[in-house]
C-alpha positions, 0 to 999 in steps of 0.5 A: 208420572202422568206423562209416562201414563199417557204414554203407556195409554199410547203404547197400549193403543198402538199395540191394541191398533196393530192387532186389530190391522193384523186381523184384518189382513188376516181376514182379508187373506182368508177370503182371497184364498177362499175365493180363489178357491171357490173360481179355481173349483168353479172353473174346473167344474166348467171345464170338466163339463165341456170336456164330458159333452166333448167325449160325448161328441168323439163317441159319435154323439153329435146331438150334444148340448154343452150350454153353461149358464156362465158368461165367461170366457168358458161360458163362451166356449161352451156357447162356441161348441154348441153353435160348432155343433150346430153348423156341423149338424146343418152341414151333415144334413146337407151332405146327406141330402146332397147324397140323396140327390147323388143316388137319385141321379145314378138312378136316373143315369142307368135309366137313361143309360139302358134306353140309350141302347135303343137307337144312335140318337138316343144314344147321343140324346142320353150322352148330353144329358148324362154329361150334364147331370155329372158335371152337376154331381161334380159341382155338388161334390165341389160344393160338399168339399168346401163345406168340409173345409169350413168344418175343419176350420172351425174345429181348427178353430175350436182347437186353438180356443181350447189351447187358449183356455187350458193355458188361462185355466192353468195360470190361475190354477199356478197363480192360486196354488202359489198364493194357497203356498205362500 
């Protein structure tokens, strides 16, 4: 009579221990979907964010900032689309000032052009000194095409990361609906 007590007593314990671990997986469960939840909105907030500042920025608005505060893969992005703004911003600038320069030396050019008439030797004078200031707007135009090219390869780039971060925003995305599904 007393053993079988005890034994109830143990079956007691085991079904009261049973419940408590149940619990406790329960609870732990709860708190990765939670969380898994909580990234999934976090990472879709970011990623709504840099998408906005990146229709800013097809809308022709290039003194966007996209700067998260995250120091994740997407904080990251956001960092490499402000410093690829930046470098396009600086390049522009360039290009503007180099075209500055181009309109001032086809000023000088029909300048030298038009006091040219005035006598054979001027003529060839001015000649040289035209040949010179072209081949130097050739090499200025040289130069702006190499800038563009890096410019392009950045957005290229750019684009390759995007396509990377879609594809790791999407997997989480499956990875967390699979485990809310199941």
């Amino acid at each position: 009579e007393r053993s079988s007590a005890i034994y109830d007593d143990i079956a007691k314990v085991r079904v009261r221990i049973l419940v408590l671990v149940s619990a406790v997986i329960l609870c732990n469960v709860a708190a990765v979907l939670l969380l898994s939840f909580l990234m999934a909105r976090s990472i879709t907030r970011s990623l709504e964010h840099i998408g906005g500042k990146i229709e800013q920025m097809s809308g022709g608005d290039l003194t966007v900032v996209c700067a998260l505060a995250s120091r994740d893969e997407i904080g990251q992005l956001a960092a490499d689309l402000d410093k690829l703004l930046d470098n396009f911003n600086r390049s522009l600038g360039e290009i503007q000032s180099a075209s500055g320069r181009n309109v001032e030396v086809k000023t000088q050019l029909v300048v030298s052009a038009s006091t040219a008439t005035m006598s054979a030797d001027e003529i060839e004078a001015n000649s040289r000194s035209m040949r010179g200031q072209m081949e130097h707007m050739d090499e200025m135009i040289a130069s702006s095409r190499v800038e563009a090219g890096m410019i392009v390869d950045t957005i290229t780039t750019f684009n390759e990361r995007m396509a990377a971060q879609n594809r790791h925003v999407e997997e989480s995305v499956a990875a967390v609906t699979e485990m809310l599904a199941s």
